[in-house]
Structures are given as C-alpha cells and as structure tokens.
C-alpha positions, -999 to 999 in steps of 0.1 A, spaced: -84 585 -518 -64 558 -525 -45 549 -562 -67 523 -584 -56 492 -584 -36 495 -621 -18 524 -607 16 522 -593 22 549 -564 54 572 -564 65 595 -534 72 630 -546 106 624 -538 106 590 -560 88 611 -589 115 642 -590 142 613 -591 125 592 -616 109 615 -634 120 606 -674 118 569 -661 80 575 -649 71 595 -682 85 566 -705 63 542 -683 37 564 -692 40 565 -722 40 525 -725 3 531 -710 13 526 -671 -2 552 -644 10 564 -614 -4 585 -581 22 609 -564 24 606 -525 30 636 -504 37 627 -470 15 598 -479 -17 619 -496 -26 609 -525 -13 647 -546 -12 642 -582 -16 616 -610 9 612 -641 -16 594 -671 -9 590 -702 -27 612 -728 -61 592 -743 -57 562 -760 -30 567 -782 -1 538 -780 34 550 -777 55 555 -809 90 542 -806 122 560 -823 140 540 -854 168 534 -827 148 521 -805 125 499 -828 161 488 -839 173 477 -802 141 462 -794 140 440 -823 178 431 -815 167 423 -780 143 401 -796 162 381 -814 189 374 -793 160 362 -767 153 336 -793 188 327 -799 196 328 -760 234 343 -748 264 321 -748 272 320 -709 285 287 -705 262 269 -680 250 243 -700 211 240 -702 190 258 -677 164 232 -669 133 242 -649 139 203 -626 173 207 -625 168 246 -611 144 235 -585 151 206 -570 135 190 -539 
C-alpha cells in the first residue's frame, strides 16, 4: 500500500516532531500517510469536507500579508526583472 498521489508521506519520527504543523496542513485540506520503518501505518485526513476556519488574528495577518505582497518590501535592489534574473 502505497500513499495516493495527493498525499504527502511523513515518517513517525517526522509526524511526532511535526505534529501541530501536520494538523494545520490538515486542516488547510492537505493529507498525509505515516511511515513506520517504511510501511505505510496510519493516515492524518481532514474531517469531511468542511474548509478550515481561520482565527480574527489570523484572518488579520493573512490579509496584511496580502497587501504588502501587492505593495512589494522596500529592500533596495532595484527592479527584479525575470531577463535580467536569468540571463544566458
């Protein structure tokens, strides 16, 4: 038995490290198989179709992260132009 291809695959190890990381990947509708000594053991799913709910503080941060994505940040490199990146 091997994962399904929209699965990403977690040792046991990797899952008791990651744990709150994996469950708030969940959560965002991801899936994972958990590996023991390369068996497939378990699988961490998220819970029917419902789609996750985010906190005021996090709606808050991800609408800031938003809109400084549209503003861009102030770093000083001039313009970042796909050419000029990678040139021949």
């Amino acid at each position: 038995m091997s994962a399904r291809p929209e699965e990403k695959t977690l040792t046991l190890r990797e899952a008791n490290q990651t744990f709150a990381r994996a469950v708030r990947e969940v959560e965002a509708g991801a899936a994972f198989t958990i590996t023991r000594n390369g068996r497939p053991v378990a699988r961490l799913v998220p819970i029917g179709d419902a789609p996750r709910r985010l906190s005021a503080e996090q709606e808050a941060a991800r609408l800031r992260a938003r809109e400084r994505m549209g503003t861009g940040w102030p770093i000083g490199a001039g313009p970042l132009l796909r050419d000029a990146l990678h040139e021949r």
